[in-house]
MARLO-807078 format. One record per residue (C-alpha): residue number from 1; z negated, y negated, x. Coordinates in steps of 0.5 Angstrom, whole numbers, plus 2048, in hexadecimal, padded with zeros to 3 digits. Example, Ala and Ser with C-alpha at 12.3 -4.5 7.8 and 13.67 -1.06 7.14 Angstrom:
BEGIN
<r nr="1" z="7F0" y="809" x="819"/>
<r nr="2" z="7F2" y="802" x="81B"/>
# end
This chain:
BEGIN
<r nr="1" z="8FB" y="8E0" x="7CF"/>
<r nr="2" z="8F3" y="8E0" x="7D2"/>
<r nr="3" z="8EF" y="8E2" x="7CE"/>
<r nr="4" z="8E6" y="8E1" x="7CD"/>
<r nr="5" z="8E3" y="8E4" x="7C7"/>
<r nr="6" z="8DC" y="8E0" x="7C5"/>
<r nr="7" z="8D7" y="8DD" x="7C0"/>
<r nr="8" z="8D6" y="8D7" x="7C5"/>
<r nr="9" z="8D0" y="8D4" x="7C2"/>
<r nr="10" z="8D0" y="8D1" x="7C5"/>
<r nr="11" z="8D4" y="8D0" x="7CB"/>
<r nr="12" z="8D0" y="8D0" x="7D2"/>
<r nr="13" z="8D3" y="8D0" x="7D9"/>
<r nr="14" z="8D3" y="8D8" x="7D9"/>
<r nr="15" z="8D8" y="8D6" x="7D4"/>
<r nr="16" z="8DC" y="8D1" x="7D8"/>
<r nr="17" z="8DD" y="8D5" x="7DD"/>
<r nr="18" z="8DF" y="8DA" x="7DA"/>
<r nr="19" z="8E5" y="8D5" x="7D7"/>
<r nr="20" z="8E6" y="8D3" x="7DE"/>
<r nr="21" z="8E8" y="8DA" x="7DF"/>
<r nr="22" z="8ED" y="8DB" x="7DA"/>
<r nr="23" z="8F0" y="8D4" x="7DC"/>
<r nr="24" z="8F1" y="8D6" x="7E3"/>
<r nr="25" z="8F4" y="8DD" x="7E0"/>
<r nr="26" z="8F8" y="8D9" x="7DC"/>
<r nr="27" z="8FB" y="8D4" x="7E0"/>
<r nr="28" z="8FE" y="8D9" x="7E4"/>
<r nr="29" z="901" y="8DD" x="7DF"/>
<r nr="30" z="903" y="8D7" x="7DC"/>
<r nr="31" z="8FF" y="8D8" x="7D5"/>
<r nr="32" z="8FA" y="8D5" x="7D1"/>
<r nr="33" z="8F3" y="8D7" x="7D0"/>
<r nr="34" z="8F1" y="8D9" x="7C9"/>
<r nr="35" z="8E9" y="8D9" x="7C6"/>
<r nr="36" z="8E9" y="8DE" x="7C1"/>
<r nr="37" z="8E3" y="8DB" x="7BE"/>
<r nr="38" z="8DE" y="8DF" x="7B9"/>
<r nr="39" z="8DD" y="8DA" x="7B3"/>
<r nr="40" z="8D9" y="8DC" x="7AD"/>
<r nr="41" z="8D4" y="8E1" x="7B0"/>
<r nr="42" z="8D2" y="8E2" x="7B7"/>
<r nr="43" z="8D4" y="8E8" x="7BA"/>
<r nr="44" z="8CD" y="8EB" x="7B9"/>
<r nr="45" z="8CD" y="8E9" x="7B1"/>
<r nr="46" z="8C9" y="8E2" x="7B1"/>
<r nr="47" z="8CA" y="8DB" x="7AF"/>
<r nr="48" z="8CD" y="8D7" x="7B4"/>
<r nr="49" z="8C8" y="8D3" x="7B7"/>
<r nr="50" z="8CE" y="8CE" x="7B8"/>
<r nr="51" z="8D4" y="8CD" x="7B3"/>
<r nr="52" z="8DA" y="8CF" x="7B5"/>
<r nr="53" z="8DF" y="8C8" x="7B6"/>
<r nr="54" z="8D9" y="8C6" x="7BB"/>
<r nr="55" z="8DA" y="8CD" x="7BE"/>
<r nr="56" z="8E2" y="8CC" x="7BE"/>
<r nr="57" z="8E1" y="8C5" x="7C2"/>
<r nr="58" z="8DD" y="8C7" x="7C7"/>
<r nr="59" z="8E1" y="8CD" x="7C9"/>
<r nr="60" z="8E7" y="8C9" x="7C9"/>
<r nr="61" z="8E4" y="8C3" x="7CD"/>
<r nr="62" z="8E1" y="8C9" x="7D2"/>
<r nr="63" z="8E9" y="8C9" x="7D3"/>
<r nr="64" z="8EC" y="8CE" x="7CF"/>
<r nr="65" z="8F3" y="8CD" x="7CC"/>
<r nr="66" z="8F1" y="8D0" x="7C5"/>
<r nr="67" z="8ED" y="8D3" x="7C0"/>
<r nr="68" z="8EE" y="8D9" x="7BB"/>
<r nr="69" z="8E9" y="8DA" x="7B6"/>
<r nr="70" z="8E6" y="8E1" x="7B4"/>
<r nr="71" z="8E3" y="8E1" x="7AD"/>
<r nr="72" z="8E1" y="8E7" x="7A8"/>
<r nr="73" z="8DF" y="8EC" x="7AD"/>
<r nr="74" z="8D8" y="8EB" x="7B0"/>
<r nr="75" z="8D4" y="8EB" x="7A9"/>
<r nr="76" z="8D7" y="8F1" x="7A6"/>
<r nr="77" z="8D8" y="8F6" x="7AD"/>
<r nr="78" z="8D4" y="8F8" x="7B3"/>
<r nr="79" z="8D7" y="8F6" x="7BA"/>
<r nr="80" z="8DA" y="8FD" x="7BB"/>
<r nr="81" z="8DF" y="8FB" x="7B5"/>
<r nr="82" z="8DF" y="8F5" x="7B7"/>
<r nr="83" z="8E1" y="8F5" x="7BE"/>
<r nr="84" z="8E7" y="8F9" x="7BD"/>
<r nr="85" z="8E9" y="8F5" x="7B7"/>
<r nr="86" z="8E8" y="8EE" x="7BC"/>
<r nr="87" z="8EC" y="8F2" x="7C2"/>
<r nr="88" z="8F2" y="8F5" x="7BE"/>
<r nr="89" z="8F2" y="8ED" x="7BB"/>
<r nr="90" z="8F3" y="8EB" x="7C2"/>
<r nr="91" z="8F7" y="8F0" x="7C4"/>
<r nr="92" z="8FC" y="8EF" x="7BF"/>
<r nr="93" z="8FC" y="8E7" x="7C0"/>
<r nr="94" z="8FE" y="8E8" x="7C7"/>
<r nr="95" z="8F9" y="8E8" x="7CB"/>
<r nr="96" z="8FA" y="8EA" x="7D2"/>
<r nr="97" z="8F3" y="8E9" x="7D5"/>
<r nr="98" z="8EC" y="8E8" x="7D3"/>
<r nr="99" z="8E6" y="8E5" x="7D7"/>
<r nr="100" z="8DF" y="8E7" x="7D6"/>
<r nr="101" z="8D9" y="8E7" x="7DA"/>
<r nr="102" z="8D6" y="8ED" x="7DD"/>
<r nr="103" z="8D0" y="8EE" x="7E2"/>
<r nr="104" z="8D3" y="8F5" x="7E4"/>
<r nr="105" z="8D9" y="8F6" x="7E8"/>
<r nr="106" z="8E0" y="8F8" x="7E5"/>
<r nr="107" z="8E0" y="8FF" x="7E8"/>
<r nr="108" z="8DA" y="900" x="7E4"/>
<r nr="109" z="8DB" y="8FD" x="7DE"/>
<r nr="110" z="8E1" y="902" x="7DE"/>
<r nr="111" z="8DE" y="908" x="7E0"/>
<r nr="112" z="8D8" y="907" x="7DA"/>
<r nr="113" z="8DE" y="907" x="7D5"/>
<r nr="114" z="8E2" y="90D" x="7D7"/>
<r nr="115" z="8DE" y="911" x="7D4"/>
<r nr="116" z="8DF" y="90D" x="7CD"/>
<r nr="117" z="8E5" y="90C" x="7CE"/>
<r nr="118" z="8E7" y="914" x="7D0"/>
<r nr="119" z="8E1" y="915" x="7C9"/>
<r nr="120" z="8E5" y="911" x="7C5"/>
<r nr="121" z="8DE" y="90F" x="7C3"/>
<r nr="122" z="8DC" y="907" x="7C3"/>
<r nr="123" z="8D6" y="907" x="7BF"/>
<r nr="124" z="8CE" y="909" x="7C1"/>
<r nr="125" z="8D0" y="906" x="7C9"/>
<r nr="126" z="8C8" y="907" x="7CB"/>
<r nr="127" z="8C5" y="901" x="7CC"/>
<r nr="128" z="8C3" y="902" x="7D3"/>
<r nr="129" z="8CA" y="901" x="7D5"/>
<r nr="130" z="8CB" y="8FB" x="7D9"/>
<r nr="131" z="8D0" y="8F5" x="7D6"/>
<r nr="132" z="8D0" y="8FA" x="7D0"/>
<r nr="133" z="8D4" y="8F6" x="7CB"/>
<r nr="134" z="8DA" y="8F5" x="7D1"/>
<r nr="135" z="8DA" y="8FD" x="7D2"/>
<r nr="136" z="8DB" y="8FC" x="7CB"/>
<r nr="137" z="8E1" y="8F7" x="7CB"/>
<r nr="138" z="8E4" y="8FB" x="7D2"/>
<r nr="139" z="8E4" y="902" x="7CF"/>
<r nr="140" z="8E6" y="8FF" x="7C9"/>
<r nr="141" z="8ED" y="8FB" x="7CB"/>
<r nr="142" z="8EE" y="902" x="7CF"/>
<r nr="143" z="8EE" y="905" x="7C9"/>
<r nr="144" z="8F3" y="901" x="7C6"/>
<r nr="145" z="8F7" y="900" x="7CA"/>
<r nr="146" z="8F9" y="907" x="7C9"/>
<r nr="147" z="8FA" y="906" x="7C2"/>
<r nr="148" z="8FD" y="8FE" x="7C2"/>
<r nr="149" z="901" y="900" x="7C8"/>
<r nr="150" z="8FE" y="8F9" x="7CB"/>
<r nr="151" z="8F7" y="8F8" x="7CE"/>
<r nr="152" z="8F4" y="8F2" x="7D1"/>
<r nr="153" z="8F2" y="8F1" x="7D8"/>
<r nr="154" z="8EB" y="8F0" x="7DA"/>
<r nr="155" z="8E8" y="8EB" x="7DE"/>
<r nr="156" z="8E2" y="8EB" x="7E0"/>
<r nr="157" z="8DC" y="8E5" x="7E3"/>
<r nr="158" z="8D5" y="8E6" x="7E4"/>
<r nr="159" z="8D1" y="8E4" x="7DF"/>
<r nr="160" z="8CE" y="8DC" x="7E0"/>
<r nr="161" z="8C7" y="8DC" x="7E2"/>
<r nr="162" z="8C1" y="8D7" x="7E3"/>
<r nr="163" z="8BD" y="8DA" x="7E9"/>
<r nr="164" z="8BD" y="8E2" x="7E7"/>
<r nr="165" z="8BD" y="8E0" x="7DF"/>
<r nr="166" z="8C4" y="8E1" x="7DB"/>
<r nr="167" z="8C6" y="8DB" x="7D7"/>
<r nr="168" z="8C5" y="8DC" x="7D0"/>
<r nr="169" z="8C8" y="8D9" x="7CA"/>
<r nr="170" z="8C1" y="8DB" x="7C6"/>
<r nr="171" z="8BC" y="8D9" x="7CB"/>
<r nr="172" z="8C0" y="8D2" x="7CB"/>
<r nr="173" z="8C0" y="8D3" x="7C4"/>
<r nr="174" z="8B8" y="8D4" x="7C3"/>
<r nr="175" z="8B6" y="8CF" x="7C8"/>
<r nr="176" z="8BA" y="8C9" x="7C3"/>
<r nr="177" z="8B6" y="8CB" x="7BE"/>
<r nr="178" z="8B0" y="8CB" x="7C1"/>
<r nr="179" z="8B0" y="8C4" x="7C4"/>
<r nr="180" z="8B2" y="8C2" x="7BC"/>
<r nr="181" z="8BA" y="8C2" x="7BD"/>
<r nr="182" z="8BA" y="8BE" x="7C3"/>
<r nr="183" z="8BD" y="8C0" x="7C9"/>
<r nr="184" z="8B8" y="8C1" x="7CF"/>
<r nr="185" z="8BA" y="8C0" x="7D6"/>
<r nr="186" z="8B9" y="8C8" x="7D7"/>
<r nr="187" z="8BF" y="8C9" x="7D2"/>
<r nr="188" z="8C4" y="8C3" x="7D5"/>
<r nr="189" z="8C5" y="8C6" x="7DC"/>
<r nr="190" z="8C7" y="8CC" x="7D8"/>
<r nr="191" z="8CC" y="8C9" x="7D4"/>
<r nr="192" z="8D3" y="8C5" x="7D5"/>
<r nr="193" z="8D3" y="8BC" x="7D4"/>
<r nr="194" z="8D8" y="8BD" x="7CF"/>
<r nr="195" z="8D3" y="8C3" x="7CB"/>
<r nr="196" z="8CD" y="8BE" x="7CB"/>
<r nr="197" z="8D1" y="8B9" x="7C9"/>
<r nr="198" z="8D4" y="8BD" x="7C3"/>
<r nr="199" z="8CD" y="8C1" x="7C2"/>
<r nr="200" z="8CA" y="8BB" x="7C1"/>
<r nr="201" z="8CE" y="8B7" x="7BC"/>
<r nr="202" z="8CE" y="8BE" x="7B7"/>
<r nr="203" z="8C6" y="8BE" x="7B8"/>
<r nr="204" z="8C7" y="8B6" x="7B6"/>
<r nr="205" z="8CA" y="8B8" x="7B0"/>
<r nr="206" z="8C6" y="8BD" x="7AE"/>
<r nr="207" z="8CA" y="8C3" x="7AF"/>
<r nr="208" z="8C6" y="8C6" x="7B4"/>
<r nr="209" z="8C3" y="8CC" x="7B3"/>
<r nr="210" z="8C8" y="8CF" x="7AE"/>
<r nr="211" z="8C4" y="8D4" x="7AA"/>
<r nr="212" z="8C5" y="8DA" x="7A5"/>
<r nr="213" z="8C5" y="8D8" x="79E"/>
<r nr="214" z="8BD" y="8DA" x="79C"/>
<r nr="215" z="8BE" y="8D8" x="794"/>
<r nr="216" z="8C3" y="8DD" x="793"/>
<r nr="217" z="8C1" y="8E3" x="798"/>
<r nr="218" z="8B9" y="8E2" x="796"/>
<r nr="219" z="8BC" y="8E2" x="78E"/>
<r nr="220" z="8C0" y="8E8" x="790"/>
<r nr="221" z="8BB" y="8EC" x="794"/>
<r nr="222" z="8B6" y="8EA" x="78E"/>
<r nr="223" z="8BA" y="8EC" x="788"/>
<r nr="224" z="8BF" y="8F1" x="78A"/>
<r nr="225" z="8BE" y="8F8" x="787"/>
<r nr="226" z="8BD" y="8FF" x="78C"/>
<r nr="227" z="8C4" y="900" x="789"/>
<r nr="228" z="8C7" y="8F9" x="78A"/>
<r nr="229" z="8C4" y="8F9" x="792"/>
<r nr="230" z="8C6" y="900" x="794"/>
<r nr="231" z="8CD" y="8FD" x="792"/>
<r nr="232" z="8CD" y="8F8" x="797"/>
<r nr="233" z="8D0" y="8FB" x="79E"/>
<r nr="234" z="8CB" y="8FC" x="7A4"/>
<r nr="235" z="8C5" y="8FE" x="79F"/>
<r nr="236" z="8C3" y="905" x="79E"/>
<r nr="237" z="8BE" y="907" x="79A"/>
<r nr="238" z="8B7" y="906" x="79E"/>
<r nr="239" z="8BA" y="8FF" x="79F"/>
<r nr="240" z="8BA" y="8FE" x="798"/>
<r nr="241" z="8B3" y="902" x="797"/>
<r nr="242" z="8B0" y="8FD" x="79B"/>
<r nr="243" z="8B4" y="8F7" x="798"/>
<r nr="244" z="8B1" y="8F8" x="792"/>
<r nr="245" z="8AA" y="8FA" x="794"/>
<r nr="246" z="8A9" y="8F3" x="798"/>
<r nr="247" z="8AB" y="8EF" x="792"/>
<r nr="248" z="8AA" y="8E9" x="790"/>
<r nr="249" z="8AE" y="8E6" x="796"/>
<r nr="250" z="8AC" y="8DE" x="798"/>
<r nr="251" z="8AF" y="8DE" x="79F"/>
<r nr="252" z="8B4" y="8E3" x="7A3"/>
<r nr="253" z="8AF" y="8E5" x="7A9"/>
<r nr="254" z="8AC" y="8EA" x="7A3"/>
<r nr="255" z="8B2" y="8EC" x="7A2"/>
<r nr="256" z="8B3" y="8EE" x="7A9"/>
<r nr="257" z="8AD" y="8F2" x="7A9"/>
<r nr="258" z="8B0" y="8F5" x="7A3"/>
<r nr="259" z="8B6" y="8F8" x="7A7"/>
<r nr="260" z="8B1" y="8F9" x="7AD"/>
<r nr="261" z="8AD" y="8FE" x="7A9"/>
<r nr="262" z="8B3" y="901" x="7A7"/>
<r nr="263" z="8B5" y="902" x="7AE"/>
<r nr="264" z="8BA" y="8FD" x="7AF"/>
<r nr="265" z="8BB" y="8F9" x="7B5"/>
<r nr="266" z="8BC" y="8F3" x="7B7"/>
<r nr="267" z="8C3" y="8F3" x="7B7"/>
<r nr="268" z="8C4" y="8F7" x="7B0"/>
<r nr="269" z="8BF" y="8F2" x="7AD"/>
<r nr="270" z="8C4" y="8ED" x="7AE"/>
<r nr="271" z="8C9" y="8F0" x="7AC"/>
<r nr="272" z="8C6" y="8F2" x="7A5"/>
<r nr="273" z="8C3" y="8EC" x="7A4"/>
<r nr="274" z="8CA" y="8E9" x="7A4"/>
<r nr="275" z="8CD" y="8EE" x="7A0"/>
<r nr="276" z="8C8" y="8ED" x="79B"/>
<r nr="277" z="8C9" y="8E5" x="79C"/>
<r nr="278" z="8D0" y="8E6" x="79B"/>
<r nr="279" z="8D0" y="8EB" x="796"/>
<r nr="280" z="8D4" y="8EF" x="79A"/>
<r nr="281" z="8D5" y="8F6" x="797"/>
<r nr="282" z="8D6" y="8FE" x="79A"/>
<r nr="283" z="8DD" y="8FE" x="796"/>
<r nr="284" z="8DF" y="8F7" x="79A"/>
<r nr="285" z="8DD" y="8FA" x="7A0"/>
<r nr="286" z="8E0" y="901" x="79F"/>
<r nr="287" z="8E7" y="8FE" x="79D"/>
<r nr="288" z="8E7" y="8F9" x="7A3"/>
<r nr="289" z="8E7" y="8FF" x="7A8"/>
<r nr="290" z="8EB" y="903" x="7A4"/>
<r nr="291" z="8F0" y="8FD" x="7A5"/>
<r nr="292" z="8EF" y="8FD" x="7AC"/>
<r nr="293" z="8F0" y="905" x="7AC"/>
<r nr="294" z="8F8" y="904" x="7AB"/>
<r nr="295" z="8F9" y="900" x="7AF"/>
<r nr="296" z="8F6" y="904" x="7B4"/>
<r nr="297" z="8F0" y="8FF" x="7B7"/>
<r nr="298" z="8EA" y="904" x="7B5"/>
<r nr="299" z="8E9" y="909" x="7BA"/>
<r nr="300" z="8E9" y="910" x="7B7"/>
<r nr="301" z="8E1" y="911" x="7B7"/>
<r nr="302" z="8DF" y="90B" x="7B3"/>
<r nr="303" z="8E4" y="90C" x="7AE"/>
<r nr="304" z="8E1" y="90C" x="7A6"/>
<r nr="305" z="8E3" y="914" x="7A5"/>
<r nr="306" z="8E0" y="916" x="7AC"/>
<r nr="307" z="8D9" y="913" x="7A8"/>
<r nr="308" z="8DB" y="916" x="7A2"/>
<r nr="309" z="8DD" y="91D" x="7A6"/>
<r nr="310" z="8D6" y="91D" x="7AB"/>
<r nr="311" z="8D2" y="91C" x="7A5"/>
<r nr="312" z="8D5" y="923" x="7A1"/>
<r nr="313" z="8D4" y="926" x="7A8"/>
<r nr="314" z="8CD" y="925" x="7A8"/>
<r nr="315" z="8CB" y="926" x="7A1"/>
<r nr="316" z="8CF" y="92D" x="7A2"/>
<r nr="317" z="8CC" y="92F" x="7A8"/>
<r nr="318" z="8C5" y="92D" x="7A6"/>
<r nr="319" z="8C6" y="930" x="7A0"/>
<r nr="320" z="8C6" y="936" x="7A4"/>
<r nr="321" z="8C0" y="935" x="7A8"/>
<r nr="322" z="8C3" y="931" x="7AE"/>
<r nr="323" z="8BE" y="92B" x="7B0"/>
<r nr="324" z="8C2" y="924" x="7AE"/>
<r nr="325" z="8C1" y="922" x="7B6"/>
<r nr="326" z="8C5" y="928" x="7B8"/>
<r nr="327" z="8CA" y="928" x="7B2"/>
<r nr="328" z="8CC" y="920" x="7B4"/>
<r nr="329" z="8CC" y="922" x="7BB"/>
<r nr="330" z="8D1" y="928" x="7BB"/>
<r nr="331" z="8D6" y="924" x="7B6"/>
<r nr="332" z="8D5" y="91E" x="7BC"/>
<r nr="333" z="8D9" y="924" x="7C0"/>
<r nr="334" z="8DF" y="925" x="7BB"/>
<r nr="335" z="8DB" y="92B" x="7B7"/>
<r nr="336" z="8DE" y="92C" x="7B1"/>
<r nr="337" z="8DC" y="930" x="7AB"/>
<r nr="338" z="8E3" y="933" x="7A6"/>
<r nr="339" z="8E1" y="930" x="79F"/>
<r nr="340" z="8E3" y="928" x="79F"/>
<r nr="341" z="8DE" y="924" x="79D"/>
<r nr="342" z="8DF" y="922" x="795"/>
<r nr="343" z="8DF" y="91B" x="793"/>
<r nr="344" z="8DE" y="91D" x="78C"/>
<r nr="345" z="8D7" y="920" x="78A"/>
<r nr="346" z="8D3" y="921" x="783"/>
<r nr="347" z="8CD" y="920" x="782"/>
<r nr="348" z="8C8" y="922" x="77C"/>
<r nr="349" z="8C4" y="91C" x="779"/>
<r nr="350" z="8BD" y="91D" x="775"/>
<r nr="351" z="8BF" y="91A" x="76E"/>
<r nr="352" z="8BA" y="91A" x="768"/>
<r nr="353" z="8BE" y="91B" x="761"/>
<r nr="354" z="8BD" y="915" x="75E"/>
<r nr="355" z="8C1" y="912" x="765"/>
<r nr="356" z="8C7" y="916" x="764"/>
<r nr="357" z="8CA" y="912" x="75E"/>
<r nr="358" z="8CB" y="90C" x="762"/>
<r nr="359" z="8CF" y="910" x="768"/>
<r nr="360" z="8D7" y="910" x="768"/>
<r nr="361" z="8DB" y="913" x="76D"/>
<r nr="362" z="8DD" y="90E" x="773"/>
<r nr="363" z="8D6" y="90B" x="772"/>
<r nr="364" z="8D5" y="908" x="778"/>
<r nr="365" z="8CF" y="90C" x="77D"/>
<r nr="366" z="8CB" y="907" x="782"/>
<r nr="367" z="8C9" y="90B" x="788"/>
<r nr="368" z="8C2" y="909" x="78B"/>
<r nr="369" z="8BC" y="90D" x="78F"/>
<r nr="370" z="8B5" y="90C" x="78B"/>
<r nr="371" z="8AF" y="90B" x="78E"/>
<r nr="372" z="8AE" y="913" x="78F"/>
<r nr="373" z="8B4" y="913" x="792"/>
<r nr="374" z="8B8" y="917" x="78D"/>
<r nr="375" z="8BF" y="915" x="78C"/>
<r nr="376" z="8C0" y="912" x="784"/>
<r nr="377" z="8C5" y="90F" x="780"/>
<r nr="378" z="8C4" y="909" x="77C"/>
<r nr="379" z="8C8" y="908" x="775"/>
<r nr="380" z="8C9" y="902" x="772"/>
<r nr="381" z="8CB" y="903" x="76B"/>
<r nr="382" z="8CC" y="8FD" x="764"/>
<r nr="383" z="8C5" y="900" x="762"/>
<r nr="384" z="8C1" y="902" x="767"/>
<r nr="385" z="8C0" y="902" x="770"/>
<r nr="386" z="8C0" y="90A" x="772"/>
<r nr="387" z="8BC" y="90C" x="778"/>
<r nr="388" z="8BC" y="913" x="77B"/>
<r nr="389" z="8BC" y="917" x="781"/>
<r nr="390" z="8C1" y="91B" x="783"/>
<r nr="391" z="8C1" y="922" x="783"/>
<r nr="392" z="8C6" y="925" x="788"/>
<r nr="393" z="8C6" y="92C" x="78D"/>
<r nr="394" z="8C2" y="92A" x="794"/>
<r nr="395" z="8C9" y="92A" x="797"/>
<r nr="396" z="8CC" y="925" x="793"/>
<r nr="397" z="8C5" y="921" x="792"/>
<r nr="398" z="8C5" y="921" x="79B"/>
<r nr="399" z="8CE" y="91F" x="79A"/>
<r nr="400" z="8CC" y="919" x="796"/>
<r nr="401" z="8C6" y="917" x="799"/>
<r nr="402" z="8CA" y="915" x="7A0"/>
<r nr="403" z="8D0" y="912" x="79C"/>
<r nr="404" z="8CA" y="90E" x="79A"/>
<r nr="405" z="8C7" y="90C" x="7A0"/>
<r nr="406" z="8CE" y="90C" x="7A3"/>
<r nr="407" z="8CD" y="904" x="7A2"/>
<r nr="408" z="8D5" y="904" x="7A0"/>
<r nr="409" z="8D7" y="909" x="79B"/>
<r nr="410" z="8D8" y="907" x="795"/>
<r nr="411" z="8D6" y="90C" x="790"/>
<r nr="412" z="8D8" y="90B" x="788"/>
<r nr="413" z="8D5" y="90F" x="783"/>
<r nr="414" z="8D6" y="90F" x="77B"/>
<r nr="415" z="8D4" y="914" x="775"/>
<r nr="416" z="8D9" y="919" x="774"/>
<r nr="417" z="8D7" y="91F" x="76F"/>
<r nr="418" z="8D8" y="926" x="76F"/>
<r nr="419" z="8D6" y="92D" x="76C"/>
<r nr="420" z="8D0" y="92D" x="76E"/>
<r nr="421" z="8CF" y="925" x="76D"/>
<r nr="422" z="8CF" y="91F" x="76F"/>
<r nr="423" z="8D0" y="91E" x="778"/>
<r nr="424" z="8D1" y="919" x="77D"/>
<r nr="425" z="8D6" y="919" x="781"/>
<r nr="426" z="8D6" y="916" x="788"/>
<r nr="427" z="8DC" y="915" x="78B"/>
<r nr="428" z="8DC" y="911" x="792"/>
<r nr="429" z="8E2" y="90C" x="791"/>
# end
């Protein structure tokens, strides 16, 4: 099989080359050239502004045979998981050799991707590299080919252009919108009859653009707790502080500048915007990539308990006076400290006397980062809610603070009582 990965939103004429590529690939070999299509979300966590049976038409009127669709992955992971995650898929279906465009040479492609390749390490590729995100699929499949004992083949294309521009499917997209979904000229010599025709049917019915769904995101943005929001995967707790403090949403451009204050880029703010859209929890994150961890997809560095391992390296060393820069550097470069990193941990919890009656062991202990910063819990008992911060040594309150911002781990607390009184325990689950 001849492989393509894409959102295809639509399909242009850089597209059909590429699918001409895999064609003469494919009639050679005695193949068939596959489409493994990305269906919910984009590859960069939005809505498609095209749905996906349109998409699916254009991709096989372009020439392709077949179209497989990939779904669950772009509103809940980054592309550093999600890249792995679409390569062993494909790697395990069959495909031999997979076309993409690129505006470098093969030779430097490769050359770019040995040293994630040699590091094992496929996530932070600098953003000055060019092709950035093929130097992620190339290194990858070399990655897995170790692991799976198969990789695809690279067949690279230049990238399509106009005069000295890329065609770009967002450029084509705006300029859409901006002439009132009608397609312009500027936008037809981009695109190939048979995608006019198809765009322009949807855009007839109204299907075009799909858009998030705003009543359920602004509701949530609006009325989710500090606690419920820090469990929604890709949040951490400026992200949340600044949610609450911008409230009361109307429109998501607010909400973006929400998540721009708390140091989100572009990408990242999709991303949460969808998971919070989609309700998607650190708990469903973390067990997706755990899945993938067995079966040996996930490269060691991102998996879950390197997360886990790196926050108690650094909550240990700055515990000892380290700067935290320095402390995430070293354990970058394999550094490594004897005590394990717990996953349970106890803190106390301010309680007044007439709340101790309404407490039971097992009581469950929502965690959260007040508006000063301080870790607190909130007890939700028959009688009455609790609210209280945390009281924890500085190591511990470091620990937990970046399993917090980890964005995906998922901690659980609940009420437990000891000798000296009632605690709260934290365990990463």
């Amino acid at each position: 099989m001849i492989g393509i990965s894409a959102d295809f939103d639509p399909v242009h004429k850089g597209h059909v080359k590429l699918i001409h590529k895999a064609r003469d690939i494919a009639d050679k070999k005695g193949t068939e050239v596959v489409i493994y299509l990305n269906k919910d979300y984009s590859a960069n966590h939005a809505p498609f502004f095209v749905n996906y049976d349109a998409r699916r038409r254009m991709a096989l009127e372009a020439g392709a045979d077949r179209v497989v669709p990939i779904k669950g992955l772009h509103h809940r992971l980054t592309m550093a998981y999600t890249v792995p995650i679409r390569i062993a898929m494909m790697i395990q279906d069959g495909v031999r050799d997979y076309v993409d465009a690129a505006d470098v040479s093969p030779s430097q492609i490769k050359k770019y991707s040995s040293r994630f390749v040699k590091s094992g390490i496929f996530s932070g590729i600098p953003r000055n590299l060019p092709n950035r995100n093929v130097i992620r699929w190339y290194a990858v499949n070399e990655y897995l080919g170790g692991v799976l004992g198969h990789k695809m083949e690279f067949h690279f294309i230049p990238e399509s252009k106009v005069g000295d521009e890329k065609i770009s499917g967002r450029i084509i997209r705006r300029e859409i919108l901006e002439n009132n979904l009608e397609i312009p000229k500027s936008v037809r010599k981009l695109l190939p009859s048979s995608t006019i025709d198809i765009l322009q049917e949807e855009i007839n019915q109204g299907n075009v653009p799909g858009e998030r769904n705003l009543e359920v995101l602004l509701d949530r943005l609006n009325n989710y707790s500090r606690p419920r929001l820090l469990e929604i995967a890709h949040l951490n707790a400026a992200a949340v502080e600044e949610i609450v403090q911008g409230r009361k949403y109307r429109k998501e451009a607010p909400a973006w500048a929400s998540l721009r204050k708390a140091g989100y880029g572009p990408v990242l703010t999709r991303l949460a915007l969808s998971c919070v859209e989609e309700d998607v929890t650190r708990r469903e994150v973390f067990d997706l990539i755990r899945k993938y961890q067995k079966e040996g997809i996930i490269p060691p560095d991102q998996k879950v308990e390197r997360i886990i391992d790196r926050a108690w390296f650094v909550a240990s060393s700055v515990d000892r006076g380290m700067d935290s820069q320095e402390a995430h550097e070293r354990f970058r470069k394999g550094e490594k400290i004897h005590q394990p990193a717990p996953y349970t941990v106890d803190a106390g919890i301010h309680l007044r006397s007439f709340e101790l009656s309404s407490l039971e062991e097992g009581l469950p202990a929502q965690l959260y980062v007040d508006k000063r910063g301080m870790i607190a819990g909130l007890l939700k008992t028959a009688q009455r809610k609790i609210k209280s911060p945390l009281k924890l040594p500085a190591r511990d309150a470091t620990y937990i603070r970046l399993l917090l911002d980890s964005q995906m781990v998922p901690l659980q607390g609940s009420m437990v009582s000891k000798k000296r009184g009632w605690r709260v325990r934290i365990k990463v689950s």
